[in-house]
C-alpha positions in Angstrom: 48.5 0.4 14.9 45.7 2.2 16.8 43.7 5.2 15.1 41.0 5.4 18.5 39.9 3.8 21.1 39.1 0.2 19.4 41.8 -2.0 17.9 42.9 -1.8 14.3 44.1 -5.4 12.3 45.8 -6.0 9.2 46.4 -3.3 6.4 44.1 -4.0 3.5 46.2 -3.7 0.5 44.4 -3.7 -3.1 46.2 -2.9 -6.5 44.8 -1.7 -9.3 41.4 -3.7 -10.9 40.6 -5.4 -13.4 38.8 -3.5 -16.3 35.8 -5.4 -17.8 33.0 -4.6 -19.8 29.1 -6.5 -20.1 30.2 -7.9 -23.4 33.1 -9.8 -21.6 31.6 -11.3 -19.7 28.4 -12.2 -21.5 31.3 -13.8 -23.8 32.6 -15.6 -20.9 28.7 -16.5 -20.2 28.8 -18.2 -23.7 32.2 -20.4 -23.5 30.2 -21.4 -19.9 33.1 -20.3 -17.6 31.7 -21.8 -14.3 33.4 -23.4 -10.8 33.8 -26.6 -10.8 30.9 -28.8 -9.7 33.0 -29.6 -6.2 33.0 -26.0 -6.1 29.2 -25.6 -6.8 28.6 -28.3 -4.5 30.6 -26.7 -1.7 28.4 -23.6 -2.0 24.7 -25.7 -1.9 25.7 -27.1 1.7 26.8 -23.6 3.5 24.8 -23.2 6.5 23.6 -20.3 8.1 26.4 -18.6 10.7 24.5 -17.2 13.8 27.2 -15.3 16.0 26.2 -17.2 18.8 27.1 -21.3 18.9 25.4 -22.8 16.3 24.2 -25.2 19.1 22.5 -22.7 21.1 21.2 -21.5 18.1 19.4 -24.6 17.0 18.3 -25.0 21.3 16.2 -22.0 21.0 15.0 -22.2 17.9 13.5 -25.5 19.0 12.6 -23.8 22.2 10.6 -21.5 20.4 8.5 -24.0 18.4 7.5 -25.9 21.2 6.3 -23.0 23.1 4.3 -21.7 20.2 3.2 -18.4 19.7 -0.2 -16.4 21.7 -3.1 -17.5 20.3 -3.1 -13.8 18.4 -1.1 -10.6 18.8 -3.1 -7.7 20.5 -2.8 -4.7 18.6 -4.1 -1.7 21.1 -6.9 0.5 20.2 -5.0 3.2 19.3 -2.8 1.7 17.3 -5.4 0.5 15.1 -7.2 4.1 15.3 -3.7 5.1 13.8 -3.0 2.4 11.8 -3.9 4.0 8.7 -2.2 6.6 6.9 -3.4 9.5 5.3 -0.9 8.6 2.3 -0.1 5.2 2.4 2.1 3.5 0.2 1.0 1.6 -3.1 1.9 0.0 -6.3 3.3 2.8 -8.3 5.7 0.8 -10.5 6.3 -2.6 -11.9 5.4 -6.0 -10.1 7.3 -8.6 -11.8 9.2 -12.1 -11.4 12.5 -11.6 -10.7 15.4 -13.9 -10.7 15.0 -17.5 -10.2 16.6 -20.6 -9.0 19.4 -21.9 -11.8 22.1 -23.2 -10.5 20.6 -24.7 -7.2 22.0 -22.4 -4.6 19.7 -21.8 -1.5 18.8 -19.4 -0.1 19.1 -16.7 -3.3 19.8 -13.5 -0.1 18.4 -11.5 -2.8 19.4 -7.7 -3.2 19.4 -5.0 -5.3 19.0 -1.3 -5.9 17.2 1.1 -8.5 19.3 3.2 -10.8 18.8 6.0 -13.0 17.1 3.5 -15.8 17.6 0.3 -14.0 17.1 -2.0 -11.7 20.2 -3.9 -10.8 19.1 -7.4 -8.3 22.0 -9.3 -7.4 21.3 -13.3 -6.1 23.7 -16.2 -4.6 24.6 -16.9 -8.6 23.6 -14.5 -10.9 23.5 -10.7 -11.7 20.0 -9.9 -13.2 19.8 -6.0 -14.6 16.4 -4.9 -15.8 15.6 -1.8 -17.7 13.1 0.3 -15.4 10.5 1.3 -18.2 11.0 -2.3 -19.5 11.3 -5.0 -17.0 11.2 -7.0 -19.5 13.8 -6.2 -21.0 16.8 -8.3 -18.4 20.5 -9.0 -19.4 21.5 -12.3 -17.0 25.1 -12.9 -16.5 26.7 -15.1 -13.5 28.8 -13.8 -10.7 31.5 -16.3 -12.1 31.3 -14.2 -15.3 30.8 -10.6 -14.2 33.8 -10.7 -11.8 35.5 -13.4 -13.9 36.3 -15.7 -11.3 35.3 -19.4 -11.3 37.9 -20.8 -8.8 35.2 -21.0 -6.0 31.7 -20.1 -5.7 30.4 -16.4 -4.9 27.3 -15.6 -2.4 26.4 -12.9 -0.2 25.9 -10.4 -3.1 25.4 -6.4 -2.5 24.0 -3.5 -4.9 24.1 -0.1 -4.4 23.5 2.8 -6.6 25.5 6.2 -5.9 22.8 9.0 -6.8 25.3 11.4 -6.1 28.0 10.0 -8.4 26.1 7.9 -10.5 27.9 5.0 -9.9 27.2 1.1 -9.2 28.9 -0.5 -6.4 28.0 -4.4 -6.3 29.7 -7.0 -3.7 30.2 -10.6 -3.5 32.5 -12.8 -1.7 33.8 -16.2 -2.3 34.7 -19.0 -0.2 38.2 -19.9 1.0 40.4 -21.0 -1.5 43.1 -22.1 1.3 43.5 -20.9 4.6 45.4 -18.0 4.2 43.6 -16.6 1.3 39.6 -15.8 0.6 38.6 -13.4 -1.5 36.1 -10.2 -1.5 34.7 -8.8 -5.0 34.1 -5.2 -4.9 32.7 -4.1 -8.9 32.5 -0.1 -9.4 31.2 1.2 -12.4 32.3 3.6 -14.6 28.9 5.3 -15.4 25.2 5.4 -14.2 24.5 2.1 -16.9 25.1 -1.2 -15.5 25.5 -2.5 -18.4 28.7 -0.5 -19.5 31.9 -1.2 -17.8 33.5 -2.1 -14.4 36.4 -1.8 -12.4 36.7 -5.2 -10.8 38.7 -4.8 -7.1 39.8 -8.7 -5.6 40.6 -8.4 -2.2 42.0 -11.2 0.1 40.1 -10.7 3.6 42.1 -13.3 5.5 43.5 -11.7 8.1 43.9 -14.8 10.6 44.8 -17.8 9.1 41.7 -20.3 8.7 39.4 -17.0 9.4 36.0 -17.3 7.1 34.7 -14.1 5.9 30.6 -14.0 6.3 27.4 -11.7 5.8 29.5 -8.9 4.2 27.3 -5.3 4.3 27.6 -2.8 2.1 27.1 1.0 2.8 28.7 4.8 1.9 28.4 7.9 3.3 29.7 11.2 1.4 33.2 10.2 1.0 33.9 6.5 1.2 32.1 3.2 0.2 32.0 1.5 3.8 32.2 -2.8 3.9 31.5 -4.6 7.1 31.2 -8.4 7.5 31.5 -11.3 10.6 35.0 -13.2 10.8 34.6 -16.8 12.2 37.7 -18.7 13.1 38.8 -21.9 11.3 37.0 -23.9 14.7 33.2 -22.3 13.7 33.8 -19.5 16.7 32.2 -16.1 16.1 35.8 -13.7 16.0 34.1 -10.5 16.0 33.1 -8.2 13.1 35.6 -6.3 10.6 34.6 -3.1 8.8 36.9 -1.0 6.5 36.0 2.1 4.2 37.6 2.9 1.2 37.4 6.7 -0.8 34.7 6.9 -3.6 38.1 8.9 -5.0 40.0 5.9 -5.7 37.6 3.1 -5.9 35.6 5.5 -8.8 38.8 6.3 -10.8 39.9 2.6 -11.0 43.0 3.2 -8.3 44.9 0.7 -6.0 44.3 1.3 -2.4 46.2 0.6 1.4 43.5 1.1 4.0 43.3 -0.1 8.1 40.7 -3.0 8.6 38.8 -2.0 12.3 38.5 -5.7 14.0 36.4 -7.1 17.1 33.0 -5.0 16.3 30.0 -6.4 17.3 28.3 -9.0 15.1 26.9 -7.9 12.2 27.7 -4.6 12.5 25.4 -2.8 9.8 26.8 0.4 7.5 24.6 3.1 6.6 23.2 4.1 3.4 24.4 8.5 4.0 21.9 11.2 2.4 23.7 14.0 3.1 27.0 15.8 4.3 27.2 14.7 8.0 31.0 14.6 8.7 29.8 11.6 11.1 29.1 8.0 10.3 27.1 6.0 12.1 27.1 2.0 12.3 24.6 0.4 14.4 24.4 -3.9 15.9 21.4 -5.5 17.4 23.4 -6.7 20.2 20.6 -8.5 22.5 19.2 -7.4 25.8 17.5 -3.8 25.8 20.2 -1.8 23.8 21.6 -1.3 20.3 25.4 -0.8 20.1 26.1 2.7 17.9 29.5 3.0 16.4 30.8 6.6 15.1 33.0 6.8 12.1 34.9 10.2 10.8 37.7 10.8 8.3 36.2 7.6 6.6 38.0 8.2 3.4 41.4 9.1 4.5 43.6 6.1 5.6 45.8 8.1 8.2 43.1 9.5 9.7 40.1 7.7 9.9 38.6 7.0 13.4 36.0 4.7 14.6 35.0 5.1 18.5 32.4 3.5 20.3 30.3 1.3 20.7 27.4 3.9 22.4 25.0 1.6 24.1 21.2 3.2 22.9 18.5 2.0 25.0 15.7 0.0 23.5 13.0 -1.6 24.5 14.4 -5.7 25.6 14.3 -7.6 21.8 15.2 -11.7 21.9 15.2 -13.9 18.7 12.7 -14.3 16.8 10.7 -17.9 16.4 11.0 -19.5 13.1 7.9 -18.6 10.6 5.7 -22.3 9.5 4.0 -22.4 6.5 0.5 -23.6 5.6 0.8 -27.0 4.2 4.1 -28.3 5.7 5.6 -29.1 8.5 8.8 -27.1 7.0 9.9 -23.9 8.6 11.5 -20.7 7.6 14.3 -19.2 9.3 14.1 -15.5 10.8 17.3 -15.0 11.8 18.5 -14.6 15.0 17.4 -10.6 15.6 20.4 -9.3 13.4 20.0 -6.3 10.8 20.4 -7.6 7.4 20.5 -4.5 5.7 22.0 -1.1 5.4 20.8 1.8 8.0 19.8 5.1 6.1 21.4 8.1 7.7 20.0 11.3 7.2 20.6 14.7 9.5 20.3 13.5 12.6 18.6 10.7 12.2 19.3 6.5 11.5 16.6 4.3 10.6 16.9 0.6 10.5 14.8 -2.1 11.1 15.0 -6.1 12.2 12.8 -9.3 13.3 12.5 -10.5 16.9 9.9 -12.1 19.1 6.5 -10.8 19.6 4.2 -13.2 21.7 5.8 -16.0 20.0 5.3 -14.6 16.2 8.3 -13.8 14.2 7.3 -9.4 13.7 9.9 -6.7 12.3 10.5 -4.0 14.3 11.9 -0.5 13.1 13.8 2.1 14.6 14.4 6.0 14.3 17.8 7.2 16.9 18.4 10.1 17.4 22.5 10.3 17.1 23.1 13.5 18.1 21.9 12.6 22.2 22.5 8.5 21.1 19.2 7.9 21.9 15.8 6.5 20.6 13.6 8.7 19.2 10.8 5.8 18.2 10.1 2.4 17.4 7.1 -0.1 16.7 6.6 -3.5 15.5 4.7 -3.8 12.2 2.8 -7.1 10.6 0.4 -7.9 8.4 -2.6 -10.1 10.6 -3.0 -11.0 14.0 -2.2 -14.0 13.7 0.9 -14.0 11.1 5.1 -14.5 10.9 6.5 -11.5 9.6 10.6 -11.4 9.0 13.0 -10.4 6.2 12.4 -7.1 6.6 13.9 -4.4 5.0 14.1 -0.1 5.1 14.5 3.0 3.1 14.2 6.7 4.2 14.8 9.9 2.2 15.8 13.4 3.1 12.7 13.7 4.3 12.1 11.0 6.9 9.5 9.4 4.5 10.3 6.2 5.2 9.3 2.7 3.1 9.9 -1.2 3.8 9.9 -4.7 2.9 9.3 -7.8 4.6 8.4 -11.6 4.1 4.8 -12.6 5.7 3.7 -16.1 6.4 0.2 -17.2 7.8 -0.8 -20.6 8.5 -4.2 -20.3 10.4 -5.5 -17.9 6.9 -3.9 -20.2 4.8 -1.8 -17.7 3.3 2.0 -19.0 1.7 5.0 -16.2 1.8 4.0 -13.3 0.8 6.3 -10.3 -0.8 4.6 -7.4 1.3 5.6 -3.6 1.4 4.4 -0.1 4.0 5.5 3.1 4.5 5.2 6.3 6.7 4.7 10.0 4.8 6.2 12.1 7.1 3.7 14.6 6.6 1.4 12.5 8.3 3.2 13.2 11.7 6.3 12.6 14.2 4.8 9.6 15.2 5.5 6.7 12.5 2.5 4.3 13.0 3.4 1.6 9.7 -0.1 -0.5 8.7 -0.3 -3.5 7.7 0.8 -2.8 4.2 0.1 -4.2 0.7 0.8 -7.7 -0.4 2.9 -7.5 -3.6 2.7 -10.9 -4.2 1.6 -14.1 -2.9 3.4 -17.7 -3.5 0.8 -20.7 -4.6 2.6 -23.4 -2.4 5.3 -23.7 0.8 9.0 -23.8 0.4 10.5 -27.4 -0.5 14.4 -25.7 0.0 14.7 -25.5 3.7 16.5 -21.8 4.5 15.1 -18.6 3.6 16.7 -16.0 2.0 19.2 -14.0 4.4 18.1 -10.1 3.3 15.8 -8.4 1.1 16.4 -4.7 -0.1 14.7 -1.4 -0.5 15.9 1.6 -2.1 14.2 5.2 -2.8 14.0 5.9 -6.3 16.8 8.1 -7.4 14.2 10.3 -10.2 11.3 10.5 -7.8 12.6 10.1 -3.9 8.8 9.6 -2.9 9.0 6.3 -4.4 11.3 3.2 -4.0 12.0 0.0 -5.7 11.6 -3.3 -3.6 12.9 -7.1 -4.1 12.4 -10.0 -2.1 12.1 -13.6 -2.2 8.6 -15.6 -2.9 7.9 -19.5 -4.2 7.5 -21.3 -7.3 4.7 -23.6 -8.2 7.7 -26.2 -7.7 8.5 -25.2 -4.1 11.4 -23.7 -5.1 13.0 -20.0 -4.9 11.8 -16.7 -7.1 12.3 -13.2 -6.2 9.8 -10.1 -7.4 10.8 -6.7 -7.9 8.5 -4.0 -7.1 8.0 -0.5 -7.4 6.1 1.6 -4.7 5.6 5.2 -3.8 3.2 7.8 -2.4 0.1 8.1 -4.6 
């Protein structure tokens, strides 16, 4: 089968879900339906899965400890005369722990989204959903429980919120239970409250036998709910990505689905996050070298006619891998990644913003972008940190309609003495084309290092559905006990 000029796979065939409500599975939370400890076990020693060798991987990563970083990174003059808002982003909401560390799965990849009236954070075991004028106020139920399945452990959650539609989307995937079979959890549901009920889609991603299914991505744009994820073959190789779209038409009303799965895209091809009508869909990869690759999506919700063409090649400025970030206090390192996006784009006219970490001078430092995808080309870009002499990764973005834009990142900084830090910025677009992001705020600030070895994969941050010149954060920070917490934060334009 071939719908354009890249290579479709396997029809994706799904029947109809499961139906389950919050009290189900807070029930099922009660008669502790859980995997099996082998299970458990299987999911505390998953590494991380750069698309390159792993061995390479680890070679540069070395590499880039021994060198070290500059002694500081020069900011220029009129950066710094710039580097100041007139409306910069603050606190405007809650600051409060979020989920923690219970079942001894590291990292947590912590994610979420803000709703109507809550705030929905999703973590490698558990579903947390806070009430937005409450936060104290938190039903916690397992992934086991709120897709009911215990046969193996789930990780790499998702959350989304559909301000058009109202609707919750929340992802997780499990590993293989053979070699012809892993599955995908895809949870829609049926109104604005997360706490009501859910149509529960399981979806067998195998497509190869042996193929692993890894660092699934979730996105929509005006008609479909849009998944992506890397495939590795049963030997550890690095297949290519997958990405398949589904209709918001059938996945809202609780419907079976047949839909083509797109196979070969570059590695961690991200979706975007679609404001408005744009009968195009753009997906974007941090390929390396001096270019991003743009794929184009159309007809995204019907099965017989859905193209995806590309990749576009958009010029950059060159990006390479980003060092690992040390903390104060230990000889323990945290991992940056290897240049990927974790997150969702935001699409809006003609414009995609997304954002990752590379190298700057030896420091770990997040770098955004705005392209332009009516020409394919760049409109802007800058890296953004917190000191001169600090690691900054796990970064996050947001836009809305309006280009305001806000993000999230992770900041370490050993010669200040300061531990992980949850840290947020943000550009009003009133302030000018060009998007200059300060330092930022620290949200909060952990007392010790991290005893657990890997960070967390992603953070998230969505614009506030009620007020779009505000968004809701969460991110991972420390313990007193050196192990993982996450904090959930509101922000906005004073």
């Amino acid at each position: 089968m071939k719908h354009s000029s890249i290579e479709v796979g396997a029809q994706l065939e799904a029947a109809a879900p499961q139906f389950r409500t919050v009290e189900t599975m807070l029930q099922d939370m009660q008669n502790n339906v859980s995997p099996s400890p082998r299970a458990v076990a299987q999911g505390k020693s998953k590494p991380f899965l750069p698309t390159m060798p792993a061995d390479q991987y680890e070679e540069l990563k070395t590499q880039l400890r021994a060198q070290g970083p500059a002694a500081e990174k020069h900011v220029a003059a009129e950066f710094e005369a710039e580097a100041l808002p007139h409306a910069p982003v603050t606190l405007t909401g809650p600051n409060v722990p979020g989920a923690t560390d219970v079942d001894g799965l590291i990292p947590p990849d912590t994610h979420g989204a803000v709703g109507l009236d809550h705030f929905v954070e999703v973590t490698n075991s558990h579903i947390d959903i806070f009430v937005r004028t409450n936060p104290s106020q938190r039903t916690s139920i397992s992934l086991a429980a709120f897709f009911g399945y215990t046969t193996r452990v789930l990780f790499d959650p998702r959350a989304v919120y559909d301000s058009v539609w109202n609707r919750w989307v929340i992802t997780a995937d499990a590993f293989q239970e053979s070699t012809t079979r892993q599955l995908y959890f895809v949870a829609i549901s049926t109104t604005s409250n997360p706490l009501g009920a859910y149509f529960i889609y399981a979806l067998n991603v195998t497509f190869n036998a042996g193929d692993f299914w890894d660092y699934p991505q979730l996105g929509m744009d005006q008609d479909s709910v849009i998944f992506t994820a890397n495939v590795f073959t049963s030997s550890g190789g690095f297949r290519g990505a997958d990405m398949f779209a589904v209709a918001k038409a059938r996945l809202y009303n609780g419907l079976g689905f047949s839909v083509p799965v797109f196979t070969g895209l570059r590695a961690t091809l991200a979706p975007p996050i679609v404001l408005d009508q744009n009968a195009r869909t753009f997906l974007i990869a941090a390929s390396g070298g001096s270019s991003l690759s743009l794929y184009t999506l159309t007809n995204s919700s019907r099965p017989n006619g859905i193209q995806l063409t590309g990749p576009v090649n958009v010029s950059v400025p060159s990006y390479t891998a980003p060092p690992d970030a040390p903390q104060p206090g230990t000889n323990a390192v945290l991992d940056t990644l290897d240049g990927r996006f974790v997150n969702a784009s935001t699409q809006t006219g003609d414009f995609l913003w997304q954002v990752h970490t590379v190298n700057l001078v030896g420091y770990a430092a997040p770098k955004f972008y705005q392209i332009n995808t009516a020409t394919n080309s760049l409109v802007q870009s800058a890296f953004f940190f917190g000191t001169s002499t600090s690691f900054d990764f796990n970064a996050s973005i947001a836009a809305n309609s309006a280009n305001d834009i806000f993000v999230t990142w992770t900041l370490t900084d050993p010669p200040r003495g300061t531990n992980a830090q949850v840290r947020f910025s943000g550009f009003d677009h009133n302030d000018g084309a060009k998007y200059v992001l300060s330092p930022g705020m620290a949200a909060f600030t952990s007392p010790t290092w991290f005893g657990g070895g890997r960070w967390g994969d992603y953070s998230a941050v969505t614009v506030d559905p009620r007020n779009t010149r505000r968004a809701w954060l969460v991110n991972e920070d420390i313990l007193s006990n050196h192990d993982w917490g996450s904090r959930i934060v509101g922000i906005g334009f004073a």
